[in-house]
ZAMARGU-4260 file (C-alpha; in steps of 0.2 Angstrom, whole numbers, plus 5000, padded with zeros to 4 digits):
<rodrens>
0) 5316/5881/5457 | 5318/5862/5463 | 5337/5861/5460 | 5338/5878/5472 | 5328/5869/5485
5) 5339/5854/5483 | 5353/5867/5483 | 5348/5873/5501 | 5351/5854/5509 | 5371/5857/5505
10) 5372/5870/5522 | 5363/5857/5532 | 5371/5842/5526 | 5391/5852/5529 | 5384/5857/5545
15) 5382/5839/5550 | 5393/5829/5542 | 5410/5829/5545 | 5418/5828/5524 | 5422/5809/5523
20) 5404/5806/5529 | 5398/5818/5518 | 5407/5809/5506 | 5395/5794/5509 | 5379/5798/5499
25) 5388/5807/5484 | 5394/5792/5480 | 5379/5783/5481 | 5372/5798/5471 | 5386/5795/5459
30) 5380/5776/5456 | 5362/5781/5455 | 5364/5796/5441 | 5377/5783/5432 | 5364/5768/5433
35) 5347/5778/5431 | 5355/5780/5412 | 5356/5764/5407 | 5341/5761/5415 | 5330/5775/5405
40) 5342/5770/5389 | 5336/5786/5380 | 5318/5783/5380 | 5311/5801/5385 | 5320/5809/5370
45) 5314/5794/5361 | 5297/5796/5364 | 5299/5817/5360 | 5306/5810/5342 | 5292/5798/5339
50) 5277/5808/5345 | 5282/5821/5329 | 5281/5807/5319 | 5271/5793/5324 | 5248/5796/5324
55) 5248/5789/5340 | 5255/5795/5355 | 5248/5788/5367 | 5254/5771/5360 | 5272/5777/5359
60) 5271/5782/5377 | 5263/5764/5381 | 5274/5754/5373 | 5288/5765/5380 | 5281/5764/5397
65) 5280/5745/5396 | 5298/5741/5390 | 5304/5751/5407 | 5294/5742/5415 | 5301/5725/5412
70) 5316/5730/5413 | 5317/5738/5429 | 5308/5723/5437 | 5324/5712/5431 | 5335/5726/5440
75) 5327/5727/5458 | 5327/5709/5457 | 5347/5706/5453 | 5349/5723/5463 | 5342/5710/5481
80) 5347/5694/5473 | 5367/5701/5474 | 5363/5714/5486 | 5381/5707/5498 | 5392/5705/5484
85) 5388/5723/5478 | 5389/5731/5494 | 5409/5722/5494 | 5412/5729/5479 | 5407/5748/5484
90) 5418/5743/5499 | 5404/5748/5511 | 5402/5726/5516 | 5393/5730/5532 | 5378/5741/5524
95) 5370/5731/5512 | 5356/5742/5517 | 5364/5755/5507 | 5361/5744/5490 | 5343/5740/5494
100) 5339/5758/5498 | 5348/5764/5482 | 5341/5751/5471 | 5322/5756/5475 | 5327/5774/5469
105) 5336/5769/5453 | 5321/5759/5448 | 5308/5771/5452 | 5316/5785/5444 | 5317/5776/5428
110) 5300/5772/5430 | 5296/5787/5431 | 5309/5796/5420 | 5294/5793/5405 | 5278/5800/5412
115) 5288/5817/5417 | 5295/5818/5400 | 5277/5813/5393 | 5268/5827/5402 | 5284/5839/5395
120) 5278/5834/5376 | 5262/5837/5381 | 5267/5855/5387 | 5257/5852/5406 | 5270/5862/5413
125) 5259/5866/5429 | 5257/5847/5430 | 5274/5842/5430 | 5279/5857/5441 | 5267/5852/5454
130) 5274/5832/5455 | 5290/5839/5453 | 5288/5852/5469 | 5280/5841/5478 | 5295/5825/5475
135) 5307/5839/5483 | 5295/5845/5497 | 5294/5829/5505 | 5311/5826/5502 | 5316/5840/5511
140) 5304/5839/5523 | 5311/5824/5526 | 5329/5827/5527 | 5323/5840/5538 | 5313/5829/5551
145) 5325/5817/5552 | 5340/5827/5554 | 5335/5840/5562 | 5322/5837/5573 | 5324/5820/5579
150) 5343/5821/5578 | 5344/5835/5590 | 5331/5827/5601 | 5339/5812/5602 | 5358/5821/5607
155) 5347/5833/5619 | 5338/5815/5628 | 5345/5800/5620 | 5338/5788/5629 | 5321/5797/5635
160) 5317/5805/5618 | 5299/5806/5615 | 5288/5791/5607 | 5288/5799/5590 | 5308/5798/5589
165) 5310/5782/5598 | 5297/5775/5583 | 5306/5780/5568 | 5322/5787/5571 | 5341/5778/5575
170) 5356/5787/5576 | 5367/5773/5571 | 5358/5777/5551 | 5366/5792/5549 | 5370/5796/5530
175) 5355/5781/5527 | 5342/5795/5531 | 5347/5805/5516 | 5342/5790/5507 | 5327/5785/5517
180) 5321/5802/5512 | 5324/5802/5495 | 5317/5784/5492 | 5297/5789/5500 | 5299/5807/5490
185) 5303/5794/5475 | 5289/5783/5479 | 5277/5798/5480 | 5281/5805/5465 | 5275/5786/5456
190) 5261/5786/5466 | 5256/5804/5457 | 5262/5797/5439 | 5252/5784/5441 | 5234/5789/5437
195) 5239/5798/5419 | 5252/5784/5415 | 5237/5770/5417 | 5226/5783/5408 | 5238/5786/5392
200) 5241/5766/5392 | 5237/5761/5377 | 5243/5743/5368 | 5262/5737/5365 | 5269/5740/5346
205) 5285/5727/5344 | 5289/5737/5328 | 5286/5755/5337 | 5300/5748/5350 | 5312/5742/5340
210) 5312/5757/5330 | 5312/5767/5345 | 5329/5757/5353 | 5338/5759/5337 | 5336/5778/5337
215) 5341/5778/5357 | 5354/5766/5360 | 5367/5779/5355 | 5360/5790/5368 | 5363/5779/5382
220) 5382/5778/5377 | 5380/5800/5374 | 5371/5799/5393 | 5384/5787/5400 | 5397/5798/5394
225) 5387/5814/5399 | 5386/5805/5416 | 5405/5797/5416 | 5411/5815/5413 | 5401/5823/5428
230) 5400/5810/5441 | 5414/5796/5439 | 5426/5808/5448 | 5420/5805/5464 | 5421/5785/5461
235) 5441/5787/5454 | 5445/5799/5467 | 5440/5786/5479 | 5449/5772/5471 | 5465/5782/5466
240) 5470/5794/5481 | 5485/5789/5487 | 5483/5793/5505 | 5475/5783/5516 | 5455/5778/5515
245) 5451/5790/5529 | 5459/5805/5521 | 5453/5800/5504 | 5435/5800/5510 | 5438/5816/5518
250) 5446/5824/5500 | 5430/5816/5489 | 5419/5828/5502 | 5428/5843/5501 | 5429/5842/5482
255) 5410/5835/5481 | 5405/5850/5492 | 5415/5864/5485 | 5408/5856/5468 | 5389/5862/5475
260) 5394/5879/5473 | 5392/5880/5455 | 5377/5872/5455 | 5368/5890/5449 | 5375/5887/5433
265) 5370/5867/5433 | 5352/5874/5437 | 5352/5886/5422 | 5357/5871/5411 | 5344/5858/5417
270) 5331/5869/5414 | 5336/5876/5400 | 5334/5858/5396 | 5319/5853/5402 | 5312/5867/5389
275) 5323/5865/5375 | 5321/5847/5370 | 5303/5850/5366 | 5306/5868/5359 | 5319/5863/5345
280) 5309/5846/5339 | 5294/5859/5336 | 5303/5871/5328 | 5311/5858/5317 | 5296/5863/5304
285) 5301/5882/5306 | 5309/5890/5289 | 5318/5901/5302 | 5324/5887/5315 | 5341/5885/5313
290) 5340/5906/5314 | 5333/5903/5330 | 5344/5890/5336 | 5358/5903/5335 | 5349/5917/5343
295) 5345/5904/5358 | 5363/5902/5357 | 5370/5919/5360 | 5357/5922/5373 | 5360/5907/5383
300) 5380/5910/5383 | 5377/5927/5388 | 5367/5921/5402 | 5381/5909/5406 | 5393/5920/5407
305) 5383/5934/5420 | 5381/5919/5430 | 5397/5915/5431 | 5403/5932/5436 | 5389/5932/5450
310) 5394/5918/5456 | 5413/5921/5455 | 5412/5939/5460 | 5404/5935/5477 | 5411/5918/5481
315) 5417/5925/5498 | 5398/5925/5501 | 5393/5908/5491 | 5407/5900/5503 | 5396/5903/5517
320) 5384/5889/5511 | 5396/5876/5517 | 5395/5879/5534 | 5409/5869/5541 | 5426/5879/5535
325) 5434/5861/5534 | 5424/5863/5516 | 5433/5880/5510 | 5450/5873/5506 | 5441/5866/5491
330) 5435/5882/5485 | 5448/5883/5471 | 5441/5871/5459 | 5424/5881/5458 | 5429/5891/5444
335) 5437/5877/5435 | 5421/5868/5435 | 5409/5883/5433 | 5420/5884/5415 | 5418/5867/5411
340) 5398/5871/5414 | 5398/5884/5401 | 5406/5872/5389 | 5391/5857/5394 | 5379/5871/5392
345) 5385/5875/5373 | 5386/5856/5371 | 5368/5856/5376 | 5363/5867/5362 | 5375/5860/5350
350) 5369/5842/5351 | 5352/5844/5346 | 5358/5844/5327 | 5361/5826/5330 | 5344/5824/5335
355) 5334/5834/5323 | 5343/5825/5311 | 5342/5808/5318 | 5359/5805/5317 | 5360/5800/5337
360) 5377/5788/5335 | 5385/5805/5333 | 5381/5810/5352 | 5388/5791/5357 | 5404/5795/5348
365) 5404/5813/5353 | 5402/5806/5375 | 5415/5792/5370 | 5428/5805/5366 | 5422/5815/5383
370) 5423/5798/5394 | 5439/5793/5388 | 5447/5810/5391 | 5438/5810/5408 | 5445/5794/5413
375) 5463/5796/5407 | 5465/5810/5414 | 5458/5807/5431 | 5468/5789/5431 | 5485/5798/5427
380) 5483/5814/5435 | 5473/5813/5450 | 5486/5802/5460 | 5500/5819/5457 | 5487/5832/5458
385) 5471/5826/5470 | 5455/5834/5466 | 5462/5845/5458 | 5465/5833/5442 | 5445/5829/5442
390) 5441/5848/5439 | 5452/5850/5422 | 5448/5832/5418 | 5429/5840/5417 | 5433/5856/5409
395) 5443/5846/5394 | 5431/5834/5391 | 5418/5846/5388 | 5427/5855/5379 | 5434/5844/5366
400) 5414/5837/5366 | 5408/5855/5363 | 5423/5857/5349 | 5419/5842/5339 | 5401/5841/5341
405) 5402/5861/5331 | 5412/5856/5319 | 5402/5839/5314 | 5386/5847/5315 | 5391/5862/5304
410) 5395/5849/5289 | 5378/5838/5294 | 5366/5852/5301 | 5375/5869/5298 | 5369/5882/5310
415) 5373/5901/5307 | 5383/5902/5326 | 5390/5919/5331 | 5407/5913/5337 | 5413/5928/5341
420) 5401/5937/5349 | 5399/5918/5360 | 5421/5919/5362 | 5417/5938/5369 | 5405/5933/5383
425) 5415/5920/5389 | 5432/5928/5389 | 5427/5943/5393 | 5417/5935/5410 | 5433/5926/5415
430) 5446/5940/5410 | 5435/5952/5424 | 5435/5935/5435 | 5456/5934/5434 | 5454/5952/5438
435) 5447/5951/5456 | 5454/5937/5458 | 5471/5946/5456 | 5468/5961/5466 | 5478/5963/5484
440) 5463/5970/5493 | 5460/5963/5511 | 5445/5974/5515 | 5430/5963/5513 | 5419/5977/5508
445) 5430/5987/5497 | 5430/5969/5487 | 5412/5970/5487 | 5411/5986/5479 | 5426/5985/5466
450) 5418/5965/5461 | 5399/5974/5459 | 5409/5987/5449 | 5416/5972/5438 | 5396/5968/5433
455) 5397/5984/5421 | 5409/5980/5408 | 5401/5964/5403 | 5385/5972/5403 | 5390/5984/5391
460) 5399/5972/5381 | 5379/5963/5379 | 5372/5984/5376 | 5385/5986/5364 | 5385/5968/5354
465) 5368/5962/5356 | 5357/5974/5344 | 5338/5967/5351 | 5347/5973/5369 | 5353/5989/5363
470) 5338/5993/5353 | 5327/5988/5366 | 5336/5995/5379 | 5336/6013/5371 | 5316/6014/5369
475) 5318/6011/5388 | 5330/6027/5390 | 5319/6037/5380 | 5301/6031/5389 | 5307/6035/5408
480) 5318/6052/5399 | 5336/6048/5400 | 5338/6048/5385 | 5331/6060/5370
</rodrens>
């Protein structure tokens, strides 16, 4: 639900923003998911590993929570000590504000990165839905007050806008407001971590922390390379365009944008996420568990693939979120990376073997393969094929990820995977894709019919191959008399 609020700021921000400007914050986004990593080295899984193992959770927590602590402090201050010399490197010299602004978020979203994943172990779901909500209802409120309402009153009355707008606002920020936002939301959200965290505080283990680093470090390489394959594209495309710096800003926001369209699938992943960590260190204990990793599996590719159609299928009206048509020339890639979605989302269930196992070095070697690919492919390709090169650069690193990541864990950690059945939703869901695509209809309604139409054969496929569907399914029929 957070991710589709967040979602709804796309319209506004293409409706402002001509695309290089657009193009401004996704980079600085792009620095902040990269860094927030490193930042968090792996501490929120680690503290779900430990809390299985370790008496004490509150002192795995503490110690956790203290080790953040420090170093986020030494990162704000190199973050204001070198504030000029970063902002010359991002090549924006003249708004070192830019690196102050971004710097405060980094740090307290890695200080907050461990309380959130504390109150996931300790199943408070309404609690961490509520600070959650709440980060993103101020942010949009935010992004909302600023620029909407004093934006347009300031180009209704510049100079005579009312006290209120005078105060806080100034047009020359622009893009900064999206940050501005973000940052107090940010500082919200610490401010409501804060009482539990200082509750739950309990003593420093040296031991405890060591142990927990040398079961981490290799997911800060896996979450760097997780991060390298989903948001260095923007940063290469900036650097390796070969047009002019205008024209390249203006390509990094059409591709950024047009990128936002499959965020339904992103949202699917990251919650399944958010509940799957916990879920599959629990089960761990199960006779049945790796039974139910597999059913969890087929149901979370079948998903996958409806939403991909859903998306696909009515893309003519997805489109209209980006409500500058500048935006739509980009539109081609979103299949491409609604694919390469499918393929994280797999990886996703596929890495916990690593995990359960405690054989995390794997998932560093596993992001390695994915970063290198990533970053080869974008550094030859993208100067002959634009933004274009990014999208396939994402689905083929995710999918040699997702290939190698099966084929180690069935030797370490086998799991009974459905192939097939997994190979039928995803063919099958781009095979009816290529099919409207294909069809020399003009007639935006007939479209809409034949593409609804197109829902129905994978829908069978799932009746037909899925037996807990059929079965369930047919009790349905019989209950309401459709069926005898």
């Amino acid at each position: 639900m957070g991710r589709i609020l967040n979602y709804l700021l796309t319209p506004l921000y293409t409706y402002i923003f001509t695309s290089d400007v657009y193009a401004v914050f996704n980079e600085g986004y792009a620095y902040v998911a990269i860094l927030l990593v490193i930042l968090t080295y792996g501490m929120e899984t680690a503290l779900f590993n430990f809390c299985q193992k370790q008496h004490d959770k509150r002192l795995v927590f503490s110690t956790g929570m203290r080790s953040i602590a420090l170093t986020t402090g030494i990162f704000w201050l190199f973050v204001f000590v070198f504030s000029g010399t970063l902002s010359e490197l991002i090549r924006y010299p003249s708004h070192r504000e830019y690196v102050h602004w971004l710097g405060l978020i980094i740090g307290i979203d890695a200080l907050t990165a461990l309380p959130m994943a504390w109150l996931r172990e300790q199943n408070k779901a309404r609690h961490f839905t509520f600070i959650t909500l709440t980060n993103i209802f101020i942010n949009i409120g935010l992004n909302l007050f600023f620029l909407v309402y004093c934006r347009n009153h300031y180009m209704q009355h510049y100079d005579e806008s009312n006290a209120l707008v005078k105060l806080v606002y100034n047009h020359d920020i622009g893009v900064g407001y999206v940050f501005i936002s973000n940052l107090v939301a940010s500082f919200v959200k610490l401010l409501l971590c804060m009482p539990f965290s200082i509750k739950n505080m309990k003593g420093f283990d040296s031991g405890l922390l060591r142990n927990m680093l040398s079961y981490s470090w290799p997911l800060v390489i896996a979450g760097l390379g997780f991060i390298i394959n989903e948001r260095l594209d923007v940063l290469m495309l900036k650097y390796l365009l070969p047009n002019e710096e205008l024209v390249n800003k203006q390509m990094i926001g059409i591709y950024s944008a047009s990128y936002k369209i499959a965020i339904l699938m992103s949202i699917f992943i990251q919650a399944f996420r958010y509940a799957a960590e916990p879920y599959f260190f629990q089960q761990n204990k199960d006779v049945d568990s790796r039974k139910n990793y597999a059913r969890v599996m087929n149901y979370f590719v079948m998903f996958c693939g409806f939403i991909f159609l859903f998306v696909m299928l009515y893309i003519d009206i997805f489109k209209h979120f980006l409500r500058n048509e500048e935006y739509w020339q980009g539109l081609s890639i979103v299949p491409i990376i609604m694919l390469a979605n499918i393929f994280l989302g797999i990886y996703v269930n596929l890495s916990m073997w690593y995990k359960l196992s405690g054989q995390t070095h794997y998932g560093a070697w596993f992001s390695l393969i994915g970063a290198i690919i990533t970053i080869g492919f974008n550094y030859y390709f993208i100067p002959r094929w634009g933004y274009m090169a990014s999208a396939w650069a994402t689905v083929l690193a995710y999918f040699s990820m997702m290939l190698v990541s099966y084929l180690f864990g069935q030797k370490n950690y086998p799991i009974p995977y459905n192939i097939r059945k997994i190979t039928l939703y995803i063919s099958l869901a781009w095979i009816l894709y290529y099919i409207s695509d294909i069809l020399p209809f003009d007639n935006a309604a007939l479209m809409f019919i034949i593409n609804t139409l197109l829902f129905f054969p994978y829908l069978y496929a799932v009746y037909l191959f899925d037996k807990p569907i059929h079965d369930y399914t047919q009790k349905l029929l019989i209950k309401y008399g459709i069926k005898r």
